[in-house]
PAVO-990126 format. One record per residue (C-alpha): z, x, y. Coordinates in Angstrom, 2 decimals, padded with zeros to 5 digits, always signed. Each point is the difference from the previous one (the first is absolute). Layout:
Z, X, Y
...
# end
This chain:
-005.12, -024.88, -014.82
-001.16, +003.34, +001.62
-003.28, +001.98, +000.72
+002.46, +002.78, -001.94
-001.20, +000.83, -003.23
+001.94, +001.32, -002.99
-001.07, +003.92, -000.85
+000.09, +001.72, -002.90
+002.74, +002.40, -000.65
-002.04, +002.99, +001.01
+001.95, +003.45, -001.29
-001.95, +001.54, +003.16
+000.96, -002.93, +002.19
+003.69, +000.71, -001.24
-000.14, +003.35, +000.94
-001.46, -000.75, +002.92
+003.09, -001.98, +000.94
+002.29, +002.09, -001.18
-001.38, +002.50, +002.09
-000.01, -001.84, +003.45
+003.30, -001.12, -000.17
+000.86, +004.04, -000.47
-002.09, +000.88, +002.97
+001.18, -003.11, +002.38
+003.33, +000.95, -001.19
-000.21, +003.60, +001.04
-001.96, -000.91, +003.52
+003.45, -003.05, +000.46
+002.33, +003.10, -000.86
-001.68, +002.54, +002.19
-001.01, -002.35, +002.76
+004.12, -000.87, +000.67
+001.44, +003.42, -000.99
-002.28, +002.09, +003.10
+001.07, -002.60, +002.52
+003.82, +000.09, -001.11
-000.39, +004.13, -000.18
-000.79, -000.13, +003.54
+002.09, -002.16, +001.63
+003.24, +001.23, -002.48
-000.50, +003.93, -000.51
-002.34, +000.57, +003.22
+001.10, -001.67, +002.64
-003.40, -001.42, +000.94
-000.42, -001.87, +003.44
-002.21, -003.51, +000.41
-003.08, +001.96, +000.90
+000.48, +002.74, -002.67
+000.29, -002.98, -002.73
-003.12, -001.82, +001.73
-002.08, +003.59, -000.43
+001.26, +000.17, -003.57
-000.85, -003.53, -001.16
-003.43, +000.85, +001.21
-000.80, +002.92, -001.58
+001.30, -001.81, -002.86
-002.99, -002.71, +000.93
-003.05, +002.67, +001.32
-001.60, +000.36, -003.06
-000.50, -003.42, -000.82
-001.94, -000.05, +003.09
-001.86, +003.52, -000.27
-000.50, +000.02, -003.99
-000.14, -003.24, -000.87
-004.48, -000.12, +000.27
-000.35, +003.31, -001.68
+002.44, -001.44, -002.86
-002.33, -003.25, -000.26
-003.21, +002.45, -000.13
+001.72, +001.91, -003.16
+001.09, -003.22, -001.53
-003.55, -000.65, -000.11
-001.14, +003.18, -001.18
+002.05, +001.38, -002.22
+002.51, -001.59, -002.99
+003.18, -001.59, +001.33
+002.56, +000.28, -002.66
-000.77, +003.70, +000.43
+000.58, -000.68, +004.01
+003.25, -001.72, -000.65
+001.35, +002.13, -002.24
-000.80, +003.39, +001.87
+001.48, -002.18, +003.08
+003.60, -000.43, -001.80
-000.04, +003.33, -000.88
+000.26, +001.30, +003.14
+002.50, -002.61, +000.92
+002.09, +001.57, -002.69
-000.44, +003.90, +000.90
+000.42, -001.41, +003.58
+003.17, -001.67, -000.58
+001.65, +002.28, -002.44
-000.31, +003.22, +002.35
+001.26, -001.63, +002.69
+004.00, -000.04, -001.34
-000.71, +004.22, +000.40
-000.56, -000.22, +003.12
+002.41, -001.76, +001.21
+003.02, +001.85, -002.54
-001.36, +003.40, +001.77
+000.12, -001.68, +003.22
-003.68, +000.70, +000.71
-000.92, -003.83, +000.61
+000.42, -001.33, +003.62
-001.62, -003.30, +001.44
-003.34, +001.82, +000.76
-000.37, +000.91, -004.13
+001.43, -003.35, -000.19
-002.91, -001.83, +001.61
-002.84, +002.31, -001.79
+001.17, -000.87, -003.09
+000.40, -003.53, +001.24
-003.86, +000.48, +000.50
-001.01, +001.59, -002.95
+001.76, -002.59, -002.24
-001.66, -002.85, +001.97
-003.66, +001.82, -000.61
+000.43, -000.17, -003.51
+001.28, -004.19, -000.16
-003.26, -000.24, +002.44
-002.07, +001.26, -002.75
+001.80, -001.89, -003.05
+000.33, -003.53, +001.52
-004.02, -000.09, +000.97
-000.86, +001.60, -003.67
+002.42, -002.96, -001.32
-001.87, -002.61, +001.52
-003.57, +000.84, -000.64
+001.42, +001.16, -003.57
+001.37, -003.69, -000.97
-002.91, -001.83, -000.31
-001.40, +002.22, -002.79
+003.09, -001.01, -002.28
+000.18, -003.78, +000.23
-003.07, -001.22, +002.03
-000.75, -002.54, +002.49
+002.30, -002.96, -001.69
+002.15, +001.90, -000.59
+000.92, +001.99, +003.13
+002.54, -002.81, +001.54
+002.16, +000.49, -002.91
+000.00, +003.68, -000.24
+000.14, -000.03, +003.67
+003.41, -002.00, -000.52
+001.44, +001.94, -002.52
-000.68, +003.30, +001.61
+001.72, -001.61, +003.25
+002.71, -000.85, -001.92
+000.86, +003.81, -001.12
-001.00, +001.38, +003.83
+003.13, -003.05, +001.24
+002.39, +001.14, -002.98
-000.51, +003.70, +001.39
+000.39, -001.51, +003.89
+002.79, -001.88, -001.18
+002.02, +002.30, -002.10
-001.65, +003.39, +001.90
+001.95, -000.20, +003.74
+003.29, -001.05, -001.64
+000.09, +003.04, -002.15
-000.96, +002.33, +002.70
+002.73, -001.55, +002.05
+002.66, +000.50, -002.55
-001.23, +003.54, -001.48
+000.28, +001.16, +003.86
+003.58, -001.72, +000.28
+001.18, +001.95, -003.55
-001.40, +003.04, +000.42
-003.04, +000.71, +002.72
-003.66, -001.00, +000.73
-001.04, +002.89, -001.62
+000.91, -001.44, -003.67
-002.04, -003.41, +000.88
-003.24, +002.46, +000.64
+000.77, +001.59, -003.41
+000.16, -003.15, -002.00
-003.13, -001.10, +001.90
-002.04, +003.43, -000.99
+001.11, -000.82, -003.65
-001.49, -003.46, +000.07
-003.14, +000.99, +001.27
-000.13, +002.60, -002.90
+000.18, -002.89, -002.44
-002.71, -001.81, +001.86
-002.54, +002.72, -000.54
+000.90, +000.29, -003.67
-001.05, -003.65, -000.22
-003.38, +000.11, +001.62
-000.80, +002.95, -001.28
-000.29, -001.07, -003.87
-003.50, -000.11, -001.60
-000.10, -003.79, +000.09
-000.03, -000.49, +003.85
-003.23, +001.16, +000.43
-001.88, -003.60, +000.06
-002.29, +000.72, +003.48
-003.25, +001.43, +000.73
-000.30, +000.52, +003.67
-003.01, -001.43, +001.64
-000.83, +001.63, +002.61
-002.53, +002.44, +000.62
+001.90, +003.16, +000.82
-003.13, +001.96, +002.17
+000.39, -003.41, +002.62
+000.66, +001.51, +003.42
+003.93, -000.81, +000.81
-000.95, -001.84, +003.20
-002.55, -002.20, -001.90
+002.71, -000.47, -002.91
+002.75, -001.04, +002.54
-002.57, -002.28, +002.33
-000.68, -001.78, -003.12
+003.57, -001.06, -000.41
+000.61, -000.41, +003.67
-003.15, -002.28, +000.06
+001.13, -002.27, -002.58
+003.65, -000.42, +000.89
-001.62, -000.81, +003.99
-002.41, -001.72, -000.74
+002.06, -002.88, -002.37
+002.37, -002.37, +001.39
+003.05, +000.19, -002.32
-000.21, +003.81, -000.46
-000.01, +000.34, +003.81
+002.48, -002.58, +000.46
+002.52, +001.53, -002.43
-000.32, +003.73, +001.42
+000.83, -001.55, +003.42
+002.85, -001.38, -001.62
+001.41, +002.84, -001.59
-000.35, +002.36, +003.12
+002.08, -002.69, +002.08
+002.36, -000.27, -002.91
+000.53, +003.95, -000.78
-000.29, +000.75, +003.49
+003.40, -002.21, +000.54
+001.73, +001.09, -003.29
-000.03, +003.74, +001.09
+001.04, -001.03, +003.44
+003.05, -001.08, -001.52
+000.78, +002.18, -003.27
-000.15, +002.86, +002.92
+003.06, -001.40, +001.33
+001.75, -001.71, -002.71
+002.02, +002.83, -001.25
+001.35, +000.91, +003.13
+000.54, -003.35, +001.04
+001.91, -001.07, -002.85
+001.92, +002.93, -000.73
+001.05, +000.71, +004.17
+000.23, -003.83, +001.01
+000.69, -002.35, -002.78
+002.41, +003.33, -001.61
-001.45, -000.78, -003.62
+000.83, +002.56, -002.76
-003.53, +001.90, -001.36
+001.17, -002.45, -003.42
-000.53, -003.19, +002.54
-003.34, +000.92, +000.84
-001.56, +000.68, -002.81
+001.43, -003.50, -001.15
-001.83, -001.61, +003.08
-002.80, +002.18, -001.01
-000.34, -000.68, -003.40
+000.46, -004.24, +000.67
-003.59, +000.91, +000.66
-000.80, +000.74, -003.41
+001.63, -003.19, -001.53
-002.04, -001.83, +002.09
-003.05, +001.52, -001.25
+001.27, -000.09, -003.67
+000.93, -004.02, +000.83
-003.45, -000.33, +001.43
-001.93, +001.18, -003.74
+001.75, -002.13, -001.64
-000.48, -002.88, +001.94
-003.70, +000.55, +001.08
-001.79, -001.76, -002.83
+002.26, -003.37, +001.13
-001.00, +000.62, +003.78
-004.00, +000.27, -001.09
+000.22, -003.17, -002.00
+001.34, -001.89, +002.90
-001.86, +001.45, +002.91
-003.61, +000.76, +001.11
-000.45, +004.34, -000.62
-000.71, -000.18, +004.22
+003.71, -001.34, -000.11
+001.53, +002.33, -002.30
-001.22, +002.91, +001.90
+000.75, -001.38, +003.19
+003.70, -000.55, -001.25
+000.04, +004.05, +000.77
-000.49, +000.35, +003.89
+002.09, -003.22, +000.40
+003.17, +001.53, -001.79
-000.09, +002.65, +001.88
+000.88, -001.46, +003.21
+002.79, -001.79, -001.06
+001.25, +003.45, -001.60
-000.61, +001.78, +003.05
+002.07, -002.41, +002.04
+002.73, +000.37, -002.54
+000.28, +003.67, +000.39
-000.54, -000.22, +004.05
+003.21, -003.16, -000.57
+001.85, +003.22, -000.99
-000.11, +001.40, +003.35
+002.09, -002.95, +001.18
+002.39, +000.82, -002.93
+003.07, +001.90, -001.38
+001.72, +000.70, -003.35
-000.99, -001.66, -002.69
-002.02, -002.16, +001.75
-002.22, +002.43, +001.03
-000.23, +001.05, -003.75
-000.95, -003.21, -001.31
-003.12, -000.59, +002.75
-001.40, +003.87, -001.36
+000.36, -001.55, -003.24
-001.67, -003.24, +000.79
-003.21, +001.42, +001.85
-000.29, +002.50, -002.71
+000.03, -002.07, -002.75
-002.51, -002.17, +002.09
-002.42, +003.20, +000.47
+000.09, +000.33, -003.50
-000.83, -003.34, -001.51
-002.46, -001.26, +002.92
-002.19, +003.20, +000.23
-000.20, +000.46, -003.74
-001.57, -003.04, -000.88
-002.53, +001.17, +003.22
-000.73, +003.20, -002.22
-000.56, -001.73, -003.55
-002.44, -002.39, +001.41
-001.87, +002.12, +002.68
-000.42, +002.99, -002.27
-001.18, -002.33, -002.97
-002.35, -001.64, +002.97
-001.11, +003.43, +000.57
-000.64, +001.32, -003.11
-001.72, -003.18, -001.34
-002.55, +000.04, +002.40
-000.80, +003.62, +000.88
-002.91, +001.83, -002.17
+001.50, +002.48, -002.54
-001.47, +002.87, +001.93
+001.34, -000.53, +002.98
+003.45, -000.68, -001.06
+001.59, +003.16, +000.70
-000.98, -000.01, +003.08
+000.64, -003.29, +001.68
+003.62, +000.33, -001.34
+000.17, +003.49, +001.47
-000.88, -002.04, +003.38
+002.51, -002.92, -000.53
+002.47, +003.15, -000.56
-000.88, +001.50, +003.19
+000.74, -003.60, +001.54
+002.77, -000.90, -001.77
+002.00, +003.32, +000.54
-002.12, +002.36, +002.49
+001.79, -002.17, +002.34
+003.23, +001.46, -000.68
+000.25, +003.31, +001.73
-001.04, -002.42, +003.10
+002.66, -002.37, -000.40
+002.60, +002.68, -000.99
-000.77, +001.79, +003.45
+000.07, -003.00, +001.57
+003.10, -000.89, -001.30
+001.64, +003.40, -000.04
-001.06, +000.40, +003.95
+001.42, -003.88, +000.91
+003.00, +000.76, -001.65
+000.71, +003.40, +001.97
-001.04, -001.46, +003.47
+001.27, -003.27, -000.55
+002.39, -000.72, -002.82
-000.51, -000.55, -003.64
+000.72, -003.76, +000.91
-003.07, +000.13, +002.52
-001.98, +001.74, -003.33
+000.79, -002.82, -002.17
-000.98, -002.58, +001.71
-003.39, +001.67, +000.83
-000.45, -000.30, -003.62
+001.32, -003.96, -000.16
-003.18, -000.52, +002.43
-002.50, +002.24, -002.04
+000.48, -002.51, -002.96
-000.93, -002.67, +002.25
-003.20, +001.31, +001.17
-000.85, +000.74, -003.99
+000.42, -003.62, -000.78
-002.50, -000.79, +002.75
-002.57, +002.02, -001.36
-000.09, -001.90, -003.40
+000.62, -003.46, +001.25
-003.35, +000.51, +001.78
-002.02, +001.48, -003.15
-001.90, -002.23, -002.85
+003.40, +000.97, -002.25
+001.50, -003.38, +000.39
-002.75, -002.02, -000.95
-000.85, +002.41, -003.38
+000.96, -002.08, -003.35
-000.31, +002.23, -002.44
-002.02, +003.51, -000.34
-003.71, -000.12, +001.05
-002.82, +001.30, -001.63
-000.38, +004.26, -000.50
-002.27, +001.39, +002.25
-003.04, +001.68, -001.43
-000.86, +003.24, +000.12
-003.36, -000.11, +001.74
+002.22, -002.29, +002.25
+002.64, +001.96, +000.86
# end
């Protein structure tokens, strides 16, 4: 019925889950608590909010090659434990700060930084690490089930930020996060994990490592198209999350409780998306599925830009709608163009071409959250918004015109003397 085959019940694949729904749950937490801490406790203005939420984003542009380089050099449970790790000291000293009143938004957007550095380095040691566990026929799957804990922590995550900050402050969220992200690096640290060998040749000049990734992802047709892609479609997305606090807490008046619900409709429609992806591949061409992605994500945009026109409840229920759409749209995008990616990329260059998809898919963000941060000041969050509405547009575009929606299934693995 599917290209999806059954896997074994792998203790280390286990604890592999296990451990990145703790780490996606911490990020969720973390990623709604700093947002609500500055707009609730410091009084942040649209362009202070647009700075933060890029800081929040630089490192996935600065670090993200260097990260692909160690992936390839070095072993990467070791990389994603060490990464949680500091997530946790991170996030656990951060409730001292702000008790002794030490923490202001300036500490507030280092640490935003320094948190992001270390997902930058887990996420690209997750994806060259997956392919070591299950293998090429098996990496849809895995790639579905992982998915599957990263929407239960986007779906559950934002809501419990929202109502830990409405009980008692931000600062609890960040301390629940800290604790999660302990529990991650517990997991990844155990004997068993340690399945890789790294492949590449650690005295290779950086430049020459990183042209040989750059080269590859140029130089093919889908990996080009689906960077382009990404860039239009993070570009947009931080655009907009720069403004959607304000906006919905200043012109729709929704309690911090409402938007994490709006936030977290996200996550069901990434959990809805798992389950469902399996029937979706069995009924349409993999070019399709992926496509499915961009296409969503217009019709969510206009939903949240419909909210502009809206009050009350109404306005409540279009969040809800285009989140929910962002979710379930884009995830089936990332189960098929990751297991597209990963299928077809040489072992030792792995690390590295997802360390450049990263730097596409979210070193756009401290662009669009400028962007959007600096629209919103000079022209109105409403303005901001709908600069992002047209973003998704122009992402659509760019994969309409690639070889993605004439691709049936996943092609051949390119050689190494090839690549």
């Amino acid at each position: 019925m599917s290209y999806i085959p059954a896997i074994p019940a792998d203790p280390a694949f286990r604890r592999l889950w296990f451990a990145n729904l703790a780490a996606n749950g911490g990020e969720q937490l973390a990623l709604a608590a700093i947002p609500l801490m500055a707009a609730l406790a410091l009084g942040a203005t649209p362009e202070q909010m647009g700075g933060l939420s890029a800081l929040q984003t630089l490192p996935y542009l600065l670090l993200s090659l260097v990260a692909g380089i160690w992936a390839d050099r070095f072993p990467r449970h070791w990389l994603m434990a060490g990464s949680e790790a500091v997530r946790a000291l991170l996030l656990l000293w951060l409730p001292l700060l702000a008790f002794t009143g030490w923490l202001g938004l300036a500490g507030l957007a280092v640490l935003g930084f320094a948190l992001s550095a270390a997902t930058v380095l887990f996420n690209v040691a997750a994806q060259a690490y997956l392919p070591a566990l299950v293998g090429r026929e098996g990496l849809a799957r895995a790639n579905a089930r992982l998915e599957f804990a990263r929407a239960a922590a986007v779906f559950l995550g934002p809501g419990l930020a929202g109502m830990v900050a409405g009980w008692t402050s931000p600062v609890a969220a960040l301390a629940v996060s800290g604790v999660t992200s302990a529990l991650a690096a517990w997991l990844l640290a155990a004997p068993m994990m340690r399945r890789d060998v790294p492949q590449a040749q650690s005295g290779l000049p950086i430049g020459r490592a990183l042209a040989e990734g750059f080269t590859l992802v140029w130089r093919h047709a889908l990996l080009r198209a689906i960077a382009g892609c990404a860039m239009a479609w993070n570009f947009s997305w931080f655009v907009l999350m720069a403004v959607l606090v304000l906006f919905a807490t200043n012109d729709l008046r929704l309690t911090p409780a409402q938007i994490g619900f709006a936030l977290g409709a996200q996550g069901l429609g990434m959990l809805l998306a798992t389950v469902c992806m399996p029937f979706i591949h069995a009924s349409l061409r993999l070019g399709t599925m992926i496509l499915l992605g961009p296409a969503m994500s217009v019709f969510a945009a206009l939903s949240v830009g419909g909210a502009t026109l809206l009050q009350g409840m109404g306005a409540f229920a279009a969040l809800c709608a285009g989140f929910f759409l962002f979710g379930f749209g884009p995830m089936l995008w990332t189960i098929g163009q990751t297991s597209l990616r990963q299928a077809i990329v040489p072992a030792r260059l792995i690390g590295r071409v997802s360390a450049i998809q990263q730097v596409a898919t979210l070193g756009m963000r401290p662009l669009g959250a400028l962007a959007g941060g600096w629209v919103g000041g000079q022209y109105g969050l409403t303005a901001a918004i709908w600069l992002a509405v047209a973003g998704y547009g122009v992402q659509l575009a760019v994969i309409l015109l690639s070889p993605m929606p004439y691709l049936s299934e996943l092609p051949e693995a390119l050689a190494e003397e090839t690549a």
